[in-house]
Every structure is written in structure tokens, then in C-alpha cells.
MMTF fields as JSON, N, C-alpha, C and O atoms, coordinates in Angstrom:
{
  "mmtfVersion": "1.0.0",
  "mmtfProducer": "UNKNOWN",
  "numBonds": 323,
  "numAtoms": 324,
  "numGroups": 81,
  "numChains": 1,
  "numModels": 1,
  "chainsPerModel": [1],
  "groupsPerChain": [81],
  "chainIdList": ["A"],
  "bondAtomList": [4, 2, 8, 6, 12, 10, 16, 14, 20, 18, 24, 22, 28, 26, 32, 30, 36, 34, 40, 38, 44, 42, 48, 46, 52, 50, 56, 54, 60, 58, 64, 62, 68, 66, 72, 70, 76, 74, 80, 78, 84, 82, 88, 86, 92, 90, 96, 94, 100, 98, 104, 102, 108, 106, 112, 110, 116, 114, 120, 118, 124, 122, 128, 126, 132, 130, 136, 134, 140, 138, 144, 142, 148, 146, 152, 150, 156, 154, 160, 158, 164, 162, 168, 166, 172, 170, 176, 174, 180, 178, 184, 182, 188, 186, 192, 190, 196, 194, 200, 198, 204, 202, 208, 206, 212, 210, 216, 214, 220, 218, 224, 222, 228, 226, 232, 230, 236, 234, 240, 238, 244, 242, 248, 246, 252, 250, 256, 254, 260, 258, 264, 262, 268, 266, 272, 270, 276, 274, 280, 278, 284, 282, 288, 286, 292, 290, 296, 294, 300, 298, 304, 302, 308, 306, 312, 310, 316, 314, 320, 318],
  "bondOrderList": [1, 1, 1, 1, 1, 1, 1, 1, 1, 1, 1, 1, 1, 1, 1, 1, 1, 1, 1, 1, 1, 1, 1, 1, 1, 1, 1, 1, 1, 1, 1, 1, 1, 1, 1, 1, 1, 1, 1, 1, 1, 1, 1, 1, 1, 1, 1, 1, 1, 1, 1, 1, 1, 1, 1, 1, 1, 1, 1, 1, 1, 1, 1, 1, 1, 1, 1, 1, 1, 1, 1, 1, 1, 1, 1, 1, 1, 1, 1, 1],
  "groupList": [{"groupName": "UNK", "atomNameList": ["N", "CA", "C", "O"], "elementList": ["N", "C", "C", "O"], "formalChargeList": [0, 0, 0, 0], "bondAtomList": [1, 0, 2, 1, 3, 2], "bondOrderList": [1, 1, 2], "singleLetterCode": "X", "chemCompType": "L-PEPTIDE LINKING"}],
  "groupTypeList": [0, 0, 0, 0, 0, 0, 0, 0, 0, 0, 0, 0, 0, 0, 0, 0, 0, 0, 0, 0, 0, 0, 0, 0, 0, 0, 0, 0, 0, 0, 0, 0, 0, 0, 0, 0, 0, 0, 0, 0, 0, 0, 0, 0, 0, 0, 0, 0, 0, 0, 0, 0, 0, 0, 0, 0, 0, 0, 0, 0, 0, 0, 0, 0, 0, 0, 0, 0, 0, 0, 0, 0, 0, 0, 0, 0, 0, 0, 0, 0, 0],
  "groupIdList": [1, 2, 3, 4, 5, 6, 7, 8, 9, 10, 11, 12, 13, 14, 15, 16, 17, 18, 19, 20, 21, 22, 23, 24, 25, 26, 27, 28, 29, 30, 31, 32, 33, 34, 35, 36, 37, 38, 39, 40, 41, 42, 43, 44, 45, 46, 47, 48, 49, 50, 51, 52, 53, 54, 55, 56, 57, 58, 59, 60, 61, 62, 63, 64, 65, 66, 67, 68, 69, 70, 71, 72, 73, 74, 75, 76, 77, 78, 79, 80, 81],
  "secStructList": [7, 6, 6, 7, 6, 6, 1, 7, 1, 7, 7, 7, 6, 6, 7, 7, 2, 2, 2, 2, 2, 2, 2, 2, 2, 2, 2, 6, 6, 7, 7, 2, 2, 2, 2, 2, 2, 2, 6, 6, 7, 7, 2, 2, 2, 2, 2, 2, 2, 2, 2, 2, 2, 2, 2, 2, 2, 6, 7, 7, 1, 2, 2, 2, 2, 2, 2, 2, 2, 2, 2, 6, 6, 7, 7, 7, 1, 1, 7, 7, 7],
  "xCoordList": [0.846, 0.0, 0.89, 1.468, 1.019, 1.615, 1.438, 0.4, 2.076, 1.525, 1.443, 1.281, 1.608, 1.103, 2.412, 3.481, 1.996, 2.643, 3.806, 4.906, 2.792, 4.011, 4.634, 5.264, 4.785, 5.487, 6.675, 6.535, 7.868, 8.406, 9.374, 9.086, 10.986, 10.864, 11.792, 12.163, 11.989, 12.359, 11.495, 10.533, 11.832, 10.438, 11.305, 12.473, 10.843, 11.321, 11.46, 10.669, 12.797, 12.745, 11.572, 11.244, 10.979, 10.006, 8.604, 7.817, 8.22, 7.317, 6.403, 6.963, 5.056, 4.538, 4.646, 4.973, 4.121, 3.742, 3.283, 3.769, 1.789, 1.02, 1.289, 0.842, 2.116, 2.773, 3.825, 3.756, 4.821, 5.852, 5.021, 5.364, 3.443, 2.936, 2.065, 1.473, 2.194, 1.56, 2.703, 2.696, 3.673, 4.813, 5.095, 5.334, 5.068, 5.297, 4.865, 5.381, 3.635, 2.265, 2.073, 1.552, 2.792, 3.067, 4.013, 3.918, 5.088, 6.584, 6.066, 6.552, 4.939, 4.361, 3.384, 2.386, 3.635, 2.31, 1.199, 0.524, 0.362, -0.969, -1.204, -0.624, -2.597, -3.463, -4.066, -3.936, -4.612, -5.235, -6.419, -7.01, -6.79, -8.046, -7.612, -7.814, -7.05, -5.791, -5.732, -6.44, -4.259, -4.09, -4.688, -4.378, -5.79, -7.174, -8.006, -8.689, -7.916, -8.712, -7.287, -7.561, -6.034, -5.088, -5.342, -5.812, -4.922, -5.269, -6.007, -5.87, -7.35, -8.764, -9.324, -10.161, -8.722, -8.922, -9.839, -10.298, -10.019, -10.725, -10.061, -8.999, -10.212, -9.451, -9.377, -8.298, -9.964, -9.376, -8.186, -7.02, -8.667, -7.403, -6.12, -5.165, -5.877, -4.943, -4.64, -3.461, -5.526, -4.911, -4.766, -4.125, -5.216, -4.409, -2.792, -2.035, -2.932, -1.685, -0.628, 0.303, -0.567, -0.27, 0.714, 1.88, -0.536, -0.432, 0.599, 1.487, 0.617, 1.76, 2.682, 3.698, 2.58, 4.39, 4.718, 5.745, 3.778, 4.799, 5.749, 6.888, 4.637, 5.291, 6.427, 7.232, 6.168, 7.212, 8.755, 9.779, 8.314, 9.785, 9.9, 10.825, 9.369, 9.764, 9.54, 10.123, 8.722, 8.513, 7.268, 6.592, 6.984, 5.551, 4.95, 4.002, 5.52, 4.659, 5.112, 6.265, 3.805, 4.037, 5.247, 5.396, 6.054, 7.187, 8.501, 9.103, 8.634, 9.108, 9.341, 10.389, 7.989, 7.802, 8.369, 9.385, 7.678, 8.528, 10.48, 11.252, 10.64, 11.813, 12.982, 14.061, 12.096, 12.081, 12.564, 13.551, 11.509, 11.36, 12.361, 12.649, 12.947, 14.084, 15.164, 15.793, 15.486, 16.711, 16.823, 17.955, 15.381, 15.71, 15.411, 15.116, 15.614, 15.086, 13.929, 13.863, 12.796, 11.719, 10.743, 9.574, 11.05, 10.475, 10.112, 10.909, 8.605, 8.154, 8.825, 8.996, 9.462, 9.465, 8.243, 8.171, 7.422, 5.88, 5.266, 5.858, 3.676, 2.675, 2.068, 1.642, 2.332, 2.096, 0.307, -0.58, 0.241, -0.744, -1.489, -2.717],
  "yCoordList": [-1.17, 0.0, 1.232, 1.549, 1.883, 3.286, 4.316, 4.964, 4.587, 6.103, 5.717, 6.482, 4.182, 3.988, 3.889, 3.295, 4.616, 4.658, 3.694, 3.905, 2.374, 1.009, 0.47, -0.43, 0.4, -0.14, 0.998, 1.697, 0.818, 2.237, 1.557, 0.489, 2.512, 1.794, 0.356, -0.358, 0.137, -1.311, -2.749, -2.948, -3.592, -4.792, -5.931, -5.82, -6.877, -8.469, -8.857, -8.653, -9.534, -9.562, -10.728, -10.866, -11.649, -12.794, -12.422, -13.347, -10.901, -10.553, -9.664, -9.138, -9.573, -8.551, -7.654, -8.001, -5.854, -4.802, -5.127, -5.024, -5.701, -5.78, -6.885, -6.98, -7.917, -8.85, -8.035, -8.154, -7.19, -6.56, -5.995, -6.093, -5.153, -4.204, -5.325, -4.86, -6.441, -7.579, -7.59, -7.274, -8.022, -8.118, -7.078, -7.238, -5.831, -4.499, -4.517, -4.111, -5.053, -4.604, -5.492, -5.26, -6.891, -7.934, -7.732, -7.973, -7.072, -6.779, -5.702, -5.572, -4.878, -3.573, -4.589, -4.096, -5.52, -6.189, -6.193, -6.309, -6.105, -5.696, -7.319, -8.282, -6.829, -8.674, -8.307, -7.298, -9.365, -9.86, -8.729, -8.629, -8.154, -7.721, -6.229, -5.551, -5.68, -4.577, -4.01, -3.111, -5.089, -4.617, -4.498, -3.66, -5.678, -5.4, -3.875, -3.51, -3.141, -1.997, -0.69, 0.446, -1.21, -0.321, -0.267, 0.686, -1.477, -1.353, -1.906, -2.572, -1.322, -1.429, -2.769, -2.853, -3.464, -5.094, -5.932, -5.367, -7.019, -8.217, -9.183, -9.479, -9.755, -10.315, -11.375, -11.923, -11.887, -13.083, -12.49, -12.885, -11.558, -11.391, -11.146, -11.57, -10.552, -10.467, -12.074, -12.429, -12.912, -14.303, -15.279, -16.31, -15.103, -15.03, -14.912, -15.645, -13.252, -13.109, -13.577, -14.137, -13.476, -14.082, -15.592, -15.89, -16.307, -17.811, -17.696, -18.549, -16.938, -16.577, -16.401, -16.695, -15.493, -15.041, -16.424, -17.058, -16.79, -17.914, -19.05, -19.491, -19.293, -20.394, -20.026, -20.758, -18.239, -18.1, -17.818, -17.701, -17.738, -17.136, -18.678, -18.753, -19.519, -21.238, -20.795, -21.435, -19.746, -19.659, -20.454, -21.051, -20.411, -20.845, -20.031, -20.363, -19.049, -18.012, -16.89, -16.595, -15.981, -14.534, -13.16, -11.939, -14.728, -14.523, -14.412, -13.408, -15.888, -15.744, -14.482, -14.068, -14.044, -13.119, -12.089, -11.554, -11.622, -10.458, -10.281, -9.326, -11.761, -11.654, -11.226, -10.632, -11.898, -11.78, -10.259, -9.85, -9.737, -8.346, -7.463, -6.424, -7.81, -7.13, -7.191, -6.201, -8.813, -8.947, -8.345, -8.02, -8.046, -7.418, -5.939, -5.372, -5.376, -4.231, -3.562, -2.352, -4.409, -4.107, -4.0, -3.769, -4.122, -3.528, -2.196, -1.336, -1.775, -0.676, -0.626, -1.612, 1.355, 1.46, 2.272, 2.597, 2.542, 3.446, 3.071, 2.802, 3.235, 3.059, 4.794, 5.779, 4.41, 6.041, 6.167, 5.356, 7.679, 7.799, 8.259, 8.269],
  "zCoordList": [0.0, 0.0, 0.0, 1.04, -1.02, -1.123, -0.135, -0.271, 0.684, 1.48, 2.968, 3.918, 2.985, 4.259, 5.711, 5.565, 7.053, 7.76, 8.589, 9.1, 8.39, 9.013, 7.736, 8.292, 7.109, 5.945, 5.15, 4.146, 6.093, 5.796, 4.752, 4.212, 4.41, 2.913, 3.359, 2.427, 4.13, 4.488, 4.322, 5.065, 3.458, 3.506, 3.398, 3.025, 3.672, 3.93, 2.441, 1.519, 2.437, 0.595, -0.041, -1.219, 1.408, 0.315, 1.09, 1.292, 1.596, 1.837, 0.688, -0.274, 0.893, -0.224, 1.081, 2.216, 0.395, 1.389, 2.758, 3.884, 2.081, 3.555, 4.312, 5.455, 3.701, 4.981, 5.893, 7.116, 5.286, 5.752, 6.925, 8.103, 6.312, 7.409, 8.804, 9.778, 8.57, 9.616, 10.607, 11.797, 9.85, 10.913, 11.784, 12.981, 11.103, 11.997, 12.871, 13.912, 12.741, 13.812, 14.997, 16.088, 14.359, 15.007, 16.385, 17.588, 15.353, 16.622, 17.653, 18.777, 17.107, 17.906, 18.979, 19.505, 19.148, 20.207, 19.9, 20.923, 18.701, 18.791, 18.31, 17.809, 18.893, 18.394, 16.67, 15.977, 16.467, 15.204, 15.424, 14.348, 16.059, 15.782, 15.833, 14.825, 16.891, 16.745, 15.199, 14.745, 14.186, 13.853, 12.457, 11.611, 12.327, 11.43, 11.553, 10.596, 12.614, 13.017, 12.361, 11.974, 12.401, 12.004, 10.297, 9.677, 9.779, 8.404, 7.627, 6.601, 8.633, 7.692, 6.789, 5.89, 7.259, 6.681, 7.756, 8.748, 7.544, 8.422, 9.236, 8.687, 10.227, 10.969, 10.335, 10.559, 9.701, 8.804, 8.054, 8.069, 7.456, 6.557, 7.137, 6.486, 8.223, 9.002, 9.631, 9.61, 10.11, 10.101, 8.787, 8.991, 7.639, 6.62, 5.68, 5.043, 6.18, 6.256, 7.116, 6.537, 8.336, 8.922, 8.896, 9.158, 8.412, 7.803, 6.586, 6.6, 5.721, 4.866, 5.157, 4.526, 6.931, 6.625, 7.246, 7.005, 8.024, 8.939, 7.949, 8.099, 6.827, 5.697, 4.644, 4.068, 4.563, 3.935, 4.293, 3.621, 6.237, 6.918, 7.608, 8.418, 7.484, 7.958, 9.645, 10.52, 9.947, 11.477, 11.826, 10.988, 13.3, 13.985, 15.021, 15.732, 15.041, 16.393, 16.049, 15.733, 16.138, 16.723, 17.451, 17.406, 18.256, 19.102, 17.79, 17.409, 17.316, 15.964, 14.884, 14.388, 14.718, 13.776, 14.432, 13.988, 15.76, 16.164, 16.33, 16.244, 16.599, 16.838, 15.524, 15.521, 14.418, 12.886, 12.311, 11.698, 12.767, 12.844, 13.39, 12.796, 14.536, 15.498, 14.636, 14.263, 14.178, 13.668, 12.356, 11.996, 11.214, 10.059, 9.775, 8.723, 11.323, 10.853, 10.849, 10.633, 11.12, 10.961, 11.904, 11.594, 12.839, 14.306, 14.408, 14.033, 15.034, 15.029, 16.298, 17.015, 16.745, 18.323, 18.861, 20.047, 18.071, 18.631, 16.893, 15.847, 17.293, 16.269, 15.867, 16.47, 14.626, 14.167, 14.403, 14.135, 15.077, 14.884, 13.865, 13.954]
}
């Protein structure tokens, strides 16, 4: 998504946009329903995505992803308002 605040120009090279922006939101602590209310999507679709990154980063948790996140850079330290 062009323009948008968590997806800054850093992205996971076997992520699309809005996976990059799951993970963000992921490492920011927010739940599935959280960060469905951030970018205007459905909580399915956010556990969806989700389900993508885990298969495409060979992870299994949340913890994973965030940790994912720390190590590439891609950790939010505050959620834009």
C-alpha cells in the first residue's frame, strides 16, 4: 500500500507490502483484531496473512515473527498515529 505509515521503505525480501505491514504490527504487540482496526482489513485477513508469513519465513509463532522483525530491521518502536 503506497503512502502507508508502518510499511516504511524497508520490507522483507520474500514478503509482499502488507505482509511486511503484519509483521510491523506484530513486533508492535498488537493482536489480530488490533491490527485489522489499524489497516482497515478483516481479521481473517490479518490471520491469513499471517499464515503466509509464517510459511514463507519457515517460522511458527508470533514470538518468531517479532523476533524476525528485530533482527531485520523491521520492528516498530511506537505506532504512528
Amino acid at each position: 500500500m503506497t503512502g502507508s505509515p508502518y510499511c516504511r521503505s524497508r520490507r522483507a525480501p520474500h514478503l509482499a507490502a502488507r505482509e511486511t505491514e503484519v509483521v510491523q504490527l506484530v513486533s508492535a504487540g498488537l493482536s489480530n483484531r488490533n491490527i485489522a482496526t489499524h489497516l482497515f482489513i478483516s481479521e481473517k485477513t490479518v490471520a491469513r496473512h499471517l499464515s503466509n508469513i509464517f510459511t514463507k519465513l519457515g517460522l511458527t509463532s508470533r514470538a518468531a515473527v517479532t523476533a524476525y522483525a528485530y533482527q531485520h530491521g523491521l520492528a516498530l518502536t511506537s505506532l504512528p498515529a
